[in-house]
N, C-alpha and C positions, 0 to 999 in steps of 0.2 A: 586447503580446499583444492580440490583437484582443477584442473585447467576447464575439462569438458561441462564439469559443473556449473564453475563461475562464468563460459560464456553461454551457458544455457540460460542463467539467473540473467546474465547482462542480455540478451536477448530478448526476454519476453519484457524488462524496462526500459530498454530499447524503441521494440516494435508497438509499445501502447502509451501514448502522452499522460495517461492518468493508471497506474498498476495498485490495487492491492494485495499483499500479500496477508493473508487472516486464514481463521481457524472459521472452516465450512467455507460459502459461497455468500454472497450479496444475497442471494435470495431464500436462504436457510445461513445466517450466521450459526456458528457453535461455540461463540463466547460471548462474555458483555460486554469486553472490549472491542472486538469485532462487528460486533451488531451496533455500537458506539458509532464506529469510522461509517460504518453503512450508510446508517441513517444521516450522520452530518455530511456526507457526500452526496447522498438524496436530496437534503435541504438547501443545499449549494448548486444544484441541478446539472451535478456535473457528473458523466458519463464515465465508466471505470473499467478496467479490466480486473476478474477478481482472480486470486489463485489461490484453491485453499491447498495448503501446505499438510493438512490434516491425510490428503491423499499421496503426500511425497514426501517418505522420511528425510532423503536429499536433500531435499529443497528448503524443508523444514528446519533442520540444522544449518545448509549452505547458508540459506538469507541474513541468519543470524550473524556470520562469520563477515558475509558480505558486505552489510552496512555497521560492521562491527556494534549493533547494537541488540541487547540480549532477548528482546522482546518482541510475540505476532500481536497485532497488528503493525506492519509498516507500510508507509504510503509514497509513493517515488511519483512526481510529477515534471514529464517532460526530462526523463531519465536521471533526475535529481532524486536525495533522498532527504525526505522532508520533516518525518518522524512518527510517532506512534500515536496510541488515542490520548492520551493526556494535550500532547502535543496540537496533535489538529483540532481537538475540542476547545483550547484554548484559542487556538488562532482565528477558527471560526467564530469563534464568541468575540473576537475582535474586530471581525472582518478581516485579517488577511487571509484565510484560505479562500474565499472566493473570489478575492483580485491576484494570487496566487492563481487560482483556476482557471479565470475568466481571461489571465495578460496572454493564455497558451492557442487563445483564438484570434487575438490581434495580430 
């Protein structure tokens, strides 16, 4: 991956305590895995930046490279990478992705 890429990627998980990376926007998802993460981040009343990747071939393959994991949906909180919709559906169904979400206001 190119240097100006991955600190463009490290920038925008950087500059936002809660980032997703998905196909379309929070507010038009274009997958069901995406629209997955939305909504259980909806339900956890936690505030997000979205970035659909759909609008950046870049970005769309860099992310991939970047948290070396092959799949969009990914979810980076407090510049951490945390995982994709299986992932957070789970952890939500646990309860940890909202003491995940909520320790980044303490």
């Amino acid at each position: 991956m190119e240097d100006t890429l991955r600190e463009r990627i490290q920038g925008i998980i950087e500059g936002n305590d809660v980032v997703l990376f998905m196909k379309g926007t929070k507010h038009f998802p274009q997958c069901g895995f995406s629209a997955t993460v939305v909504e259980v981040l909806r339900r956890s009343g936690s505030e997000f930046q979205d970035v659909n990747v759909l609008e950046d071939q870049a970005i769309r393959q860099g992310i991939k490279e970047f948290a070396n994991w092959p799949t969009i949906p990914q979810l980076y909180v407090r510049g951490k990478f945390v995982g994709g919709c299986d992932i957070i559906r789970e952890m939500y169904e646990k309860g940890d992705l909202e003491a995940l979400l909520s320790a980044k206001e303490s």
